[in-house]
N, C-alpha and C positions, 0 to 999 in steps of 0.2 A: 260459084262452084263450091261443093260442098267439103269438108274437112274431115271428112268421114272417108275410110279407104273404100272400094268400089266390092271389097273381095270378100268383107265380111260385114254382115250387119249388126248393129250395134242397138241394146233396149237403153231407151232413155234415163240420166243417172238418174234422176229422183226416182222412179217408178220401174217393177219388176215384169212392167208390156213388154210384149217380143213386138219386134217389127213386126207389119203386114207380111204374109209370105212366107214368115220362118217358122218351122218345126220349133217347138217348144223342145226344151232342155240343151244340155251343154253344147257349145260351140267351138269348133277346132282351133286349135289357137294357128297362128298366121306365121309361117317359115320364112325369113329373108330371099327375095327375090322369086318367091315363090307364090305368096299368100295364102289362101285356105284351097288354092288350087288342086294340090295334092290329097286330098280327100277323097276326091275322084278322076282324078289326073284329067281335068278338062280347062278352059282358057287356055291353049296351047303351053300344056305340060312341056311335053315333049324336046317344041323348039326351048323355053326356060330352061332347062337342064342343058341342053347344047349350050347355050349361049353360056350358062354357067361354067360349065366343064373350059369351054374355049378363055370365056375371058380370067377363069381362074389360074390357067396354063400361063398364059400370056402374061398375065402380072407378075408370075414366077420366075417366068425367064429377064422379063423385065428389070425386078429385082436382082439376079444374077448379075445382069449386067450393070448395077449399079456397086453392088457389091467389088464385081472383075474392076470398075475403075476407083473404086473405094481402095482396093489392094494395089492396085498401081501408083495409086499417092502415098500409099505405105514405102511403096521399092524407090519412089523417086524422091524420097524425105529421106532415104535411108537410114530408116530405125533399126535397122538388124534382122537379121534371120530366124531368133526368138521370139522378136515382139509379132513379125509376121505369123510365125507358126502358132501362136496363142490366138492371132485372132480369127483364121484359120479352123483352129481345132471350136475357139468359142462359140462360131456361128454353126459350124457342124453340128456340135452337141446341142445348144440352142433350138437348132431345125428341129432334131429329131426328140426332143422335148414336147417339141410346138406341132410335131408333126402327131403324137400321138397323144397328145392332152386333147386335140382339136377331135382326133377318130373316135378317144374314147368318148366324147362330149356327145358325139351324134345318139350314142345307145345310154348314157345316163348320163344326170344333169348333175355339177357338178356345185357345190355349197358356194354361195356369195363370196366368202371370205376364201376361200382357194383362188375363185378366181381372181380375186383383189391381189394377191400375195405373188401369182404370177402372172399379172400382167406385162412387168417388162421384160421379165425371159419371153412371153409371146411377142412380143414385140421385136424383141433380137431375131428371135426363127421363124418370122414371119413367114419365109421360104414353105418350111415346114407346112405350117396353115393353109398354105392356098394350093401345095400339092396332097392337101390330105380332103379338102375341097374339092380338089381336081378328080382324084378317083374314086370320092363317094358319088358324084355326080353322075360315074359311068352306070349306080346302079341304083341310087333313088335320089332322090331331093335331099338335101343335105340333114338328117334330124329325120326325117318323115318314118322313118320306124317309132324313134323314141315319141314322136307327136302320135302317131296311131294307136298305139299302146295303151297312151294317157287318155286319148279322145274316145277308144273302145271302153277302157275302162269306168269314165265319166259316165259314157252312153248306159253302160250297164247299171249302173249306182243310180244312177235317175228313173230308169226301167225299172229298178228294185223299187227303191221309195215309191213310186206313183201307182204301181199295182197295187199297193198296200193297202192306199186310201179308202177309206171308205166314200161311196157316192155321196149320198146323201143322210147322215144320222138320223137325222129327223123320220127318214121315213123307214127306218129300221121297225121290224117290229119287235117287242118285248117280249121275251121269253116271259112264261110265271111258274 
């Protein structure tokens, strides 16, 4: 079996051949759980977003519920009703941190070093993240605007340079 994903083809690294099969110039780049599907919403689009939206929910509440017994170890250690409300308010603010670094990510991409800097606040509101997953899914693939954007734009810039070329110089004729 081959190591290569199924959804996009790849030109060989030393050499600048396209696969058999493929349009010349730029290739979409591949969406988690999605692949280069979303380019023309076929390999059951469709059910992929269901299953996304579903098991995004699911792992949301899931977490909740770990959280709900995470806070019950809190009330059964009896730390107080301060240390409770702090953590409480932390995962709150946390979510909705993570809920909307996550929405803004879909429509622009966000510098290496940002995201390095808040990874464990994502990580605390992860709640956040998989319900901002959950409702982008009700209306596209998660990213697939910001990838269409970049992938029309690519298309164009390739489109531009290659009408430019000239065919064949050689068989230009000379002006005198």
């Amino acid at each position: 079996m081959s190591d290569q994903p199924r959804d996009e083809p790849r030109t060989d690294p030393g050499t600048d051949r396209q696969p058999e099969g493929t349009a010349p110039g730029p290739r979409p780049e591949s969406i988690r759980f999605f692949g280069t599907s979303w380019v023309d919403h076929t390999d059951r689009y469709g059910l992929r977003r269901f299953g996304v939206a579903v098991g995004s929910l699911a792992a949301a509440v899931v977490g909740c519920l770990v959280l709900r017994f995470a806070y019950q170890g809190l009330e059964i250690a009896d730390v107080g009703s301060f240390v409770n409300l702090l953590v409480v308010i932390m995962f709150a603010i946390c979510s909705a941190v993570a809920f909307r670094r996550t929405w803004e990510g879909f429509s622009k991409r966000h510098d290496p070093q940002s995201v390095a800097s808040m990874r464990s606040l994502m990580m605390i509101g992860f709640i956040g993240s998989l319900l901002a997953y959950f409702f982008r899914t009700l209306k596209e693939a998660p990213g697939e605007n910001l990838h269409r954007q970049e992938y029309e734009t690519a298309r164009q810039q390739y489109e531009k340079r290659t009408s430019r070329r000239a065919k064949n110089p050689t068989k230009r004729k000379r002006r005198k």
